[in-house]
SESEBA-815651 format. One line per 5 residues: their letters; for each residue x negated, y negated, z of N, C-alpha, C, O. Coordinates in Angstrom, 3 decimals. Layout:
REM SESEBA-815651
a> X/Y/Z/X/Y/Z/X/Y/Z/X/Y/Z; ...
REM end
This chain:
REM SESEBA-815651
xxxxx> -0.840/1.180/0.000/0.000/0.000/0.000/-0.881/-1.237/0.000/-1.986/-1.224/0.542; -0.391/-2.295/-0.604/-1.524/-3.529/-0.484/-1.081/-4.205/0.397/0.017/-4.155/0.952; -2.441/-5.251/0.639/-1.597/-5.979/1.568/-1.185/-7.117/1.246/-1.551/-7.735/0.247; -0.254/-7.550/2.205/0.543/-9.058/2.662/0.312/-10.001/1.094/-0.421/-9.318/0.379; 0.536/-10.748/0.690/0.311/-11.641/0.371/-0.144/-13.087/1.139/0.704/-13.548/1.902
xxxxx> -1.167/-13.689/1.024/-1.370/-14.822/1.674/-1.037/-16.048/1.291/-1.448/-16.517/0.229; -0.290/-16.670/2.076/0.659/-17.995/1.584/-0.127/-19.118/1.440/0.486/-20.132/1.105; -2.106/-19.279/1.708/-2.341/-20.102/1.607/-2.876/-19.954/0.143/-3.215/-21.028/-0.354; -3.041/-18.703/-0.756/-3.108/-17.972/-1.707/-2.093/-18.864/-2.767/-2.333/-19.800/-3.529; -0.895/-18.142/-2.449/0.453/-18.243/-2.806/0.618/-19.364/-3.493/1.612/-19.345/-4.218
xxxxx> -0.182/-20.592/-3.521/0.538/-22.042/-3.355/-0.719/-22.546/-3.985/-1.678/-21.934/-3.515; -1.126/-23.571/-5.011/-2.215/-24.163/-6.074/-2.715/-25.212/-4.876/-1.938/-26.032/-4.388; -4.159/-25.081/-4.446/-4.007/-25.867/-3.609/-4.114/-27.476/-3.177/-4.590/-28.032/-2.187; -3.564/-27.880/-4.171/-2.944/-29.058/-4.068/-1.471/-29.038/-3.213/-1.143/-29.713/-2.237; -0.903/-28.258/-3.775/0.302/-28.250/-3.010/0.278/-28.040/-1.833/1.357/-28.131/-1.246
xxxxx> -1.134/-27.627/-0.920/-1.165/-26.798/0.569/-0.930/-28.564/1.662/-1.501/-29.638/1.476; -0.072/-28.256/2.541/-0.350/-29.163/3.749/-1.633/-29.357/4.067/-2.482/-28.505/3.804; -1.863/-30.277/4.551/-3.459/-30.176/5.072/-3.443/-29.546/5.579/-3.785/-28.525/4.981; -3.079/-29.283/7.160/-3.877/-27.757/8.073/-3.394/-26.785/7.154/-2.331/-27.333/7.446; -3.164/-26.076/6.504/-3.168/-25.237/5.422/-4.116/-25.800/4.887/-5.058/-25.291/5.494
xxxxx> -4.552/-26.510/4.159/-5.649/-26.681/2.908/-7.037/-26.808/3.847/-8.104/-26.661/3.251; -7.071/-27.109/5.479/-8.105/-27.162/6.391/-8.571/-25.444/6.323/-9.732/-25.070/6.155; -7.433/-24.571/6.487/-7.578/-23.636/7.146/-8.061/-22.790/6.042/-8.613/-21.739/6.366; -7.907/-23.164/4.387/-8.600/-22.309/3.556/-9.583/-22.544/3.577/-10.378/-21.619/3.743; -10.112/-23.998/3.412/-11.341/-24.143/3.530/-12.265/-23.542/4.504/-13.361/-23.034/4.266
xxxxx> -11.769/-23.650/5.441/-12.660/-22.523/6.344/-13.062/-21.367/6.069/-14.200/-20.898/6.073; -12.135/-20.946/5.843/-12.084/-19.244/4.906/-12.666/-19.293/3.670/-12.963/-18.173/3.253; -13.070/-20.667/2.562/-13.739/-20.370/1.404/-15.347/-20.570/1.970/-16.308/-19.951/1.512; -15.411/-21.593/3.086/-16.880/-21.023/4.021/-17.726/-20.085/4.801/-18.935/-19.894/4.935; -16.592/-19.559/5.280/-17.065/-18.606/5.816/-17.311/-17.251/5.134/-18.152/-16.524/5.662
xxxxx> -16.582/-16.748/3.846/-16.689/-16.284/2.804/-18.528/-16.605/2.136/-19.358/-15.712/1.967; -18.715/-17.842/1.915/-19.921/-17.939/1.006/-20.508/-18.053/1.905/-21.613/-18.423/1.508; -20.528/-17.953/3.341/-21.909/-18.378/4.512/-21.918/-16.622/4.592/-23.100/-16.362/4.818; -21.275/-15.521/4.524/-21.630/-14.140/4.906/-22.018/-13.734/3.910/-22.593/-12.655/4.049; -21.963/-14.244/2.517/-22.840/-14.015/1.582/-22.369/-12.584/0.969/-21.202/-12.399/1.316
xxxxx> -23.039/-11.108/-0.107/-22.860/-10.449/-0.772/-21.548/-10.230/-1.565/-20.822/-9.240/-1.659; -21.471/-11.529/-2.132/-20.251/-11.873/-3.137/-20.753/-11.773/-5.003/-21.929/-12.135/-5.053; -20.508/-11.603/-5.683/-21.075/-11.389/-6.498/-21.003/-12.656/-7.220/-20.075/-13.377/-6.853; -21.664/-13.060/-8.051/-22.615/-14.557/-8.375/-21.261/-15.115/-9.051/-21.204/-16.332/-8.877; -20.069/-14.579/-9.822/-19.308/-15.354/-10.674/-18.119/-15.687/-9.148/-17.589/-16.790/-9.282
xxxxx> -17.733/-15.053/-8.019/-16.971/-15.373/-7.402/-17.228/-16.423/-6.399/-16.542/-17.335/-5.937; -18.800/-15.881/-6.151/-18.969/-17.137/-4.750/-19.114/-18.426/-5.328/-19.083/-19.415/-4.595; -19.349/-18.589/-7.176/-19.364/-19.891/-8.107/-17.925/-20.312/-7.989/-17.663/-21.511/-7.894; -16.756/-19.194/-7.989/-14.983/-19.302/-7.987/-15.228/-20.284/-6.513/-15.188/-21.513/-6.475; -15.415/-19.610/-5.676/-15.177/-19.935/-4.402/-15.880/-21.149/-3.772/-15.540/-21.597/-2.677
xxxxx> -17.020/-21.731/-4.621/-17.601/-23.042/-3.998/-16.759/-23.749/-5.080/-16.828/-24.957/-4.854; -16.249/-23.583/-5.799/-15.817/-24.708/-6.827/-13.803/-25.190/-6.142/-13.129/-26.215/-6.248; -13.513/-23.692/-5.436/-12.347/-23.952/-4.637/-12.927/-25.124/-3.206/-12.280/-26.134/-2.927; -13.904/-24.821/-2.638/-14.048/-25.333/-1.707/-14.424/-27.114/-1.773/-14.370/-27.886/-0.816; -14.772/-27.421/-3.072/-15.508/-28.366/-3.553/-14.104/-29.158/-3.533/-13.841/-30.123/-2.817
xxxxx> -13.355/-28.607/-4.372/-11.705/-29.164/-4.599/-11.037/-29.602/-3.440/-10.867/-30.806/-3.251; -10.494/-28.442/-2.353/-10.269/-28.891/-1.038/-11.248/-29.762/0.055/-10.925/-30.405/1.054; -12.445/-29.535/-0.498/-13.126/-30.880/0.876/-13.060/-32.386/0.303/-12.955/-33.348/1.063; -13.139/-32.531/-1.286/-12.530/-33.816/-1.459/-11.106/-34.432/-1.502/-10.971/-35.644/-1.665; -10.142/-33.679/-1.369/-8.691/-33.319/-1.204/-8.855/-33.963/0.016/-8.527/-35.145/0.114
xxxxx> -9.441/-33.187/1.216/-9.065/-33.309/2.653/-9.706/-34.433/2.985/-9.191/-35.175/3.822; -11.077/-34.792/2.326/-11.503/-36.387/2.822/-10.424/-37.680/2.313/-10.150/-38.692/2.958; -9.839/-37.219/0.717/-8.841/-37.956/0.405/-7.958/-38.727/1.727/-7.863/-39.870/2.173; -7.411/-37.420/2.034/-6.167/-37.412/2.716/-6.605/-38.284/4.278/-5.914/-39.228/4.661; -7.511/-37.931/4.859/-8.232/-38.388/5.771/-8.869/-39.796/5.766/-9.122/-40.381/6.819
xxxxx> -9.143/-40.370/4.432/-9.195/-41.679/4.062/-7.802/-42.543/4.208/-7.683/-43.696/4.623; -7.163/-41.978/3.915/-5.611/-42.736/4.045/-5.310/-42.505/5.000/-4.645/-43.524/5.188; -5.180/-41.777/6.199/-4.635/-41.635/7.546/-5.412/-42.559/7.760/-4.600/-43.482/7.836; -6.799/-43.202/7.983/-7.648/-43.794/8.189/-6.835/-45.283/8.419/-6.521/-45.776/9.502; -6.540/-45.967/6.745/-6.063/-46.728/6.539/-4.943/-46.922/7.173/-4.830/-47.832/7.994
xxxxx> -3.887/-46.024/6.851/-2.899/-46.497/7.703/-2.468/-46.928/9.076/-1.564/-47.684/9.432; -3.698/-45.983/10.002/-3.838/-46.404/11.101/-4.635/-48.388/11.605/-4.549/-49.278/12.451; -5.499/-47.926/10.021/-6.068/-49.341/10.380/-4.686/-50.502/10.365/-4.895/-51.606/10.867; -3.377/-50.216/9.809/-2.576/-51.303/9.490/-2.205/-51.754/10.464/-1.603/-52.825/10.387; -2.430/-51.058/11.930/-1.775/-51.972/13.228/-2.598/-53.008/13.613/-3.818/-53.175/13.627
xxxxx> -1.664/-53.644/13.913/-2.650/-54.886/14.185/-1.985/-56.071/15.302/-0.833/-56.505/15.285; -2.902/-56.371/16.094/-2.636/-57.044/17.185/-2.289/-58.413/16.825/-3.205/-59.213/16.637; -0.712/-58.886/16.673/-0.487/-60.491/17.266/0.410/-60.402/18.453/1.110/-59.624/19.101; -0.038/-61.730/18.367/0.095/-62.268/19.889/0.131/-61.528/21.177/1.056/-61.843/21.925; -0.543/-60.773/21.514/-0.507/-59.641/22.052/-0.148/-58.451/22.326/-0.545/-57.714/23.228
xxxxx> 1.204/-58.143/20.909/1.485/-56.869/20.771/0.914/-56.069/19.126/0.454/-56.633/18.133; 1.189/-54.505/19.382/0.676/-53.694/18.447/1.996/-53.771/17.345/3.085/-53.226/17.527; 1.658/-54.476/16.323/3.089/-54.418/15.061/2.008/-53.296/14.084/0.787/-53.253/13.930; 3.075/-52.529/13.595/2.687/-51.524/12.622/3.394/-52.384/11.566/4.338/-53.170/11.636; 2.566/-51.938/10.505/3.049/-52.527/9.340/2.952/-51.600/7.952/1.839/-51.310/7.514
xxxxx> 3.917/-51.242/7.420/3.572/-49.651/6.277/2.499/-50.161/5.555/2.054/-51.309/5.552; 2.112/-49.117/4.906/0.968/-48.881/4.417/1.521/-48.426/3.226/2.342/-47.584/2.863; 0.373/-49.753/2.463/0.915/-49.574/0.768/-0.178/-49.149/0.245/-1.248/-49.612/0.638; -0.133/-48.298/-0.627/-1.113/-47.382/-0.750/-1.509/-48.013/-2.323/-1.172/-49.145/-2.672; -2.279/-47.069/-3.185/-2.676/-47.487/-4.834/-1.193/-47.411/-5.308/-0.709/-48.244/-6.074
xxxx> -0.460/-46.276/-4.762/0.667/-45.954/-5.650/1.873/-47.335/-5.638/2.621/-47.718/-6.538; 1.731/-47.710/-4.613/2.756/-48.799/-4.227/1.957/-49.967/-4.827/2.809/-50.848/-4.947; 1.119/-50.318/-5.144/0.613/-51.708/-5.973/1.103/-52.049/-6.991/1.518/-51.107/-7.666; 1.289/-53.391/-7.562/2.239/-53.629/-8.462/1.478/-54.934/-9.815/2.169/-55.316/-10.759
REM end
C-alpha cells in the first residue's frame, strides 16, 4: 500500500500558507543536509528550496512593513492599512 499523500506535496508551492511553505522548507533542508540523493533530485530539491526561501523572505518583508505602518500620534498607536505594490495607483 503507499503511503498518505502529503498535503504540503499536494498544493504548487505558491499556493502553501506560510507555516506550510516554512515547514517544507525545512524538509527540502534537511533532505539535502543528509545528503545520498542522487545529483538530478537534490538539483529538484535546492531549486524547490531556492523558490520557497525567497517566497518566505517575500512574505516576511511585508509583515515587516505592515507592522512598520503603526505609528505614534499624539501619544497613541493608530494603525493605518498597508498599501502594498498591488494597491498603488
Amino acid at each position: 500500500m503507499s503511503e498518505p499523500a502529503d498535503p504540503a506535496r499536494a498544493r504548487p508551492p505558491e499556493e502553501l500558507p506560510f507555516e506550510s511553505a516554512l515547514g517544507r522548507l525545512e524538509e527540502v533542508v534537511d533532505r539535502l543536509e543528509h545528503g545520498e540523493l542522487p545529483l538530478e533530485e537534490s538539483l529538484a530539491l535546492f531549486e524547490e528550496g531556492v523558490r520557497l526561501s525567497r517566497r518566505l523572505a517575500g512574505q516576511l518583508e511585508q509583515a515587516e512593513q505592515r507592522v512598520a505602518v503603526l505609528v505614534e500620534e499624539g501619544g497613541e498607536l493608530l494603525a493605518r492599512p498597508f498599501e502594498g505594490p498591488e494597491d498603488a495607483s
